[in-house]
N, C-alpha and C positions, 0 to 999 in steps of 0.2 A: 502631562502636567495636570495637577488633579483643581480640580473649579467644585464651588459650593452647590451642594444641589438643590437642583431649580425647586423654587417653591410657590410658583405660580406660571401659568402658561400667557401665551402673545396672545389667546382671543381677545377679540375687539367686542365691544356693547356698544350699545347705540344710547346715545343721549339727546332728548330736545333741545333744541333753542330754538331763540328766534329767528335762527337760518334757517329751519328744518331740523329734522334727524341729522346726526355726525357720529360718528366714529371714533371711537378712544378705547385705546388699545388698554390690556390688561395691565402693562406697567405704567400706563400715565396714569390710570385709574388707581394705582395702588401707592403711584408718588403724590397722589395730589390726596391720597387719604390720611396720608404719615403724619400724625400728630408731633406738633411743633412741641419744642422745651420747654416748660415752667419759666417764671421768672426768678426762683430761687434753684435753677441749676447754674453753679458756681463755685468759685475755689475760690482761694489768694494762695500765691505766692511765695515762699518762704524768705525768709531775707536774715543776713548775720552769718551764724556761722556755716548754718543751714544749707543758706543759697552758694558760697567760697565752695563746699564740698559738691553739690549739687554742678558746680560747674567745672571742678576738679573731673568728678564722675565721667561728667557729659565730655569732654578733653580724651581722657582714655578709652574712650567708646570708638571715638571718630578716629581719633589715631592710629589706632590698632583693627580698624573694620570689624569690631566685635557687635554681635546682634543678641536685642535681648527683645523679651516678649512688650515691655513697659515700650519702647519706642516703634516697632512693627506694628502695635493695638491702638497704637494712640492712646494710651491709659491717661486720662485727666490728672494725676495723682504722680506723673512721673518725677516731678520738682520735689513734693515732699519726701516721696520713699527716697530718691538719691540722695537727697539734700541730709536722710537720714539713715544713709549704709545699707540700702536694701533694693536687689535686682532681681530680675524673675528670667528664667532664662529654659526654654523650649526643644528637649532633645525628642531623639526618634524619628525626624523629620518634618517635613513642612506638610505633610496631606494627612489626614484621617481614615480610620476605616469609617466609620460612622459620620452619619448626616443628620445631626440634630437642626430642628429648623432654629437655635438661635443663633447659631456660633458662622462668623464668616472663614474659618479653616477649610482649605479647602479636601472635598473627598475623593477617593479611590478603594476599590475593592482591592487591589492589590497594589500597596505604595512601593517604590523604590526599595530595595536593601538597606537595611541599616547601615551607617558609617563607624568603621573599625577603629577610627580614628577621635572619633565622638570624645570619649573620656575624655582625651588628653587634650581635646581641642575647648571643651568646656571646662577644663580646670584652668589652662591658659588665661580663657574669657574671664573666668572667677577671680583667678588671681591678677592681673593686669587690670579689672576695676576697680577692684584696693575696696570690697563692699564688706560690711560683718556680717550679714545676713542674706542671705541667699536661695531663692524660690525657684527649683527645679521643676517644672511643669512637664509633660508628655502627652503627647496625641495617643488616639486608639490606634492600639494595635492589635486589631481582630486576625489578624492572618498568619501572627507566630502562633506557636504550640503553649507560651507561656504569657503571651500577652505580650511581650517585650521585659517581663520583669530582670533576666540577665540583664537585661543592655543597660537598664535602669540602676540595678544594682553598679556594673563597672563605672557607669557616670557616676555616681556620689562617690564613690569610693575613692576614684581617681582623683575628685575635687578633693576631698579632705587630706585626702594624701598631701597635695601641694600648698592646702591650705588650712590646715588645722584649726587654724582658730575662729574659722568664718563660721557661723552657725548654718546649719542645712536646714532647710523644707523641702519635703517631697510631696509634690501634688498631684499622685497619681490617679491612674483612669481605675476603672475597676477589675481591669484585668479579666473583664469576661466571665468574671464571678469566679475565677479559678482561684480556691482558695490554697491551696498545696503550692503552687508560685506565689503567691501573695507570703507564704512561708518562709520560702526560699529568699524573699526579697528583704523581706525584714529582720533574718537573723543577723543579727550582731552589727546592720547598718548603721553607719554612722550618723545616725538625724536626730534632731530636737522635735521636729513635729513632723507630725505624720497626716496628711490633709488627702479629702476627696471630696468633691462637692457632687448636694444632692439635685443641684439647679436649679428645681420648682419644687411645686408640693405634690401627694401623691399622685393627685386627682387627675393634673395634667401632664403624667409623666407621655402618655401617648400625643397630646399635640406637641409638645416640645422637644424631646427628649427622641432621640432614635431608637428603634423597636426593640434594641439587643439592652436597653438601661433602664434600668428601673429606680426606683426609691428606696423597693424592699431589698434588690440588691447591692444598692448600695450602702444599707445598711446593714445588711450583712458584712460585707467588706472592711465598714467603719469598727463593727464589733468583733468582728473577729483579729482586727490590727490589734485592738486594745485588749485581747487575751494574749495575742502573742506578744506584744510589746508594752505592758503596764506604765512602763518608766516614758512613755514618749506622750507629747502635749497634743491630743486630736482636734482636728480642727474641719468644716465644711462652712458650704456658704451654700445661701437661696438668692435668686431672682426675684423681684417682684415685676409687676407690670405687666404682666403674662396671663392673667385671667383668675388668678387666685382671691380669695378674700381675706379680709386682714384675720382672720378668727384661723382662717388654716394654715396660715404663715404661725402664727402661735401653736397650733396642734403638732405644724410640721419639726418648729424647735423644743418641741416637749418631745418627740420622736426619736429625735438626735442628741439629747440628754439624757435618753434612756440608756443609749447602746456606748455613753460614757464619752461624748466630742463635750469636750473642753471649750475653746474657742470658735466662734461663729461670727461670719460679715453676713450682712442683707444688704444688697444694693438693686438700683433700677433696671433694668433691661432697656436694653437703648437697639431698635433697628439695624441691621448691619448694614442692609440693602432694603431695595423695593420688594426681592425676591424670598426675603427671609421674615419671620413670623412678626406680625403687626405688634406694634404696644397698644396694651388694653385700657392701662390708665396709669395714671401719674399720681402716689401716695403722695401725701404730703408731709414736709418736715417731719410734724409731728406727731406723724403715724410712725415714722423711722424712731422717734422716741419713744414714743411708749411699748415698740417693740425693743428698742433696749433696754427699756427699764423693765418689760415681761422675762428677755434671756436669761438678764442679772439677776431675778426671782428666782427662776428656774435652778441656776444653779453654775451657771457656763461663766467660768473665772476669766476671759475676756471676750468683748466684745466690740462690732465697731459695724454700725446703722446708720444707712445716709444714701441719699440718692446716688451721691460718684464713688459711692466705694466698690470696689473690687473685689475678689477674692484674697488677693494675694497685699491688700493695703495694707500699709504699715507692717508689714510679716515680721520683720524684728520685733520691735515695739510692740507689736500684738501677744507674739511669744514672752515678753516681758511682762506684760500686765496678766498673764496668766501666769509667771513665778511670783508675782504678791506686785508688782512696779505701778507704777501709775498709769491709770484709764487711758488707753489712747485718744478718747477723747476729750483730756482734759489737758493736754499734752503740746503744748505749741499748735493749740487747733486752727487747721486750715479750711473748718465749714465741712468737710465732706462728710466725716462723722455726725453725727445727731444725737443727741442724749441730754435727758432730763439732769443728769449729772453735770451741764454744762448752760443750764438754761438761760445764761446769758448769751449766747451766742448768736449773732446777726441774724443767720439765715431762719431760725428758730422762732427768732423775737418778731422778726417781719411778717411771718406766716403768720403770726399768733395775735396781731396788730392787725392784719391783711381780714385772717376771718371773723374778728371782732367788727371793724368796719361795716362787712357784709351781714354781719345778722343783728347790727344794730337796728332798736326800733326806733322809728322816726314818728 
């Protein structure tokens, strides 16, 4: 069974007090360093017709034993995406080849055999949640010849089969940089968007990112989809809170509007574990705007900025505001989003009230 790898070891340090020196091991030390939450990390709720489907959804999940990535993550955001036709759902297995220090997946150099059965068992899931949009994710698969791109290809394929009218996202890995699979995967595949994220910014592709992933190769990846696939809507996402600064979060999406990604989310990095890469700091709302208000500059026909957004947030609706639809964040907003486009909104207004306060002169 594959476990996330260790990202700090048991030595113990010695601390003073007023008892003497004591001992505290390297995980109390790293749980009692974990920066606590903002007070504008929050959501609401959906309610109307939103939340009926939202609990329509949640009914056929339980019923059926079906597993999706939105309930195993604990994704903040699971109410509005159900609530709004939209599942994420994780084939290839449950372990990784690779150990990025922010992901709690767990790894193995060599995972399990794929499941032969996978298609037809994720078309079932697809279609028994009755969703219109549909976020196919994948683990690394460093140890097939092609990445895993067949296995990837028969899972979409078998889902569309059974369910034609669901829209597909494919969130794949990079495949290793194997661009001749990357070929194989995307002729004539049935998807609307075609996504990979680049997780950070260049600079720290080595503290984050496992040795075998890069930025330039996944930009590569990202450019080379959109030579062979013109017709499909590209889409990645960045981490913040991870050591970057706001200036190369802007450099890094002028990057990924060169090589032609369409749609982009920015959201927080949040701790998985004690064991896994520390958060550096906590952006504030309205850094999350005015970094949507730089993407929509740039040129990226949707967008969606905010400390709980995800990768895969809103994946419908996001695909929509990228054929001409309305902003997702303008949209039955539930806060996660951030956008100057939206500057009434709570979590925004309070921040913006909050550092007025503090640099008032008295």
């Amino acid at each position: 069974m594959g476990v996330p790898l260790p990202q700090a070891d048991g030595t113990e340090v010695s601390a003073d007090g007023c008892g003497g020196s004591t001992r505290i091991s390297a995980e109390e030390r790293r749980k009692a360093e974990r920066k606590r939450l903002p007070s504008w990390f929050r959501t609401t709720l959906p309610t109307g017709n939103a939340q009926t489907r939202f609990n329509a959804t949640k009914s056929n999940v339980h019923e059926h034993g079906l597993n999706t990535v939105c309930e195993e993550a604990r994704c903040p955001n699971i109410h509005d995406c159900w609530g709004r036709g939209t599942a994420t759902f994780m084939i290839a297995g449950e372990v990784c080849t690779r150990g990025c220090r922010f992901c709690a997946v767990g790894t193995e150099k060599t995972p399990p055999p794929l499941n032969p059965n996978e298609p037809v068992e994720l078309a079932e899931a697809v279609d028994r949640m009755g969703v219109s949009h549909a976020v196919i994710t994948v683990v690394n698969r460093d140890d097939l010849a092609d990445g895993g791109a067949e296995h990837y290809r028969n899972c979409i394929k078998a889902v569309h089969k059974r369910c034609p009218d669901v829209g597909l996202e494919l969130l794949c890995s990079d495949l290793d940089g194997n661009l001749q699979a990357l070929a194989s995967l995307l002729n004539d595949l049935p998807i609307r968007v075609f996504a990979h994220n680049v997780e950070c910014v260049p600079r720290l592709d080595s503290s984050v990112r496992d040795p075998r992933a890069s930025f330039t190769q996944s930009l590569k990846i990202l450019q080379e989809a959109k030579r062979l696939r013109p017709d499909l809507a590209l889409k990645s996402s960045i981490m913040v809170g991870v050591g970057e600064t706001d200036e190369e979060v802007v450099e890094a999406m002028q990057l990924l509007r060169e090589v032609g990604v369409e749609l982009i989310t920015l959201g927080q990095y949040l701790q998985p574990s004690w064991k896994h890469l520390a958060v550096d700091r906590f952006p504030e709302p309205t850094t999350f705007a005015e970094w949507d208000q730089a993407a929509r500059e740039m040129g990226f026909t949707a967008v969606a900025s905010g400390p709980l957004v995800r990768s895969s947030y809103r994946a419908g609706l996001l695909w929509e505001e990228a054929m001409g639809g309305e902003p997702v964040v303008t949209r039955d907003s539930t806060g996660s989003a951030i956008s100057h486009l939206n500057p009434s909104k709570d979590l925004l207004a309070i921040n913006e009230a909050r550092l007025s306060s503090e640099y008032k002169i008295i």
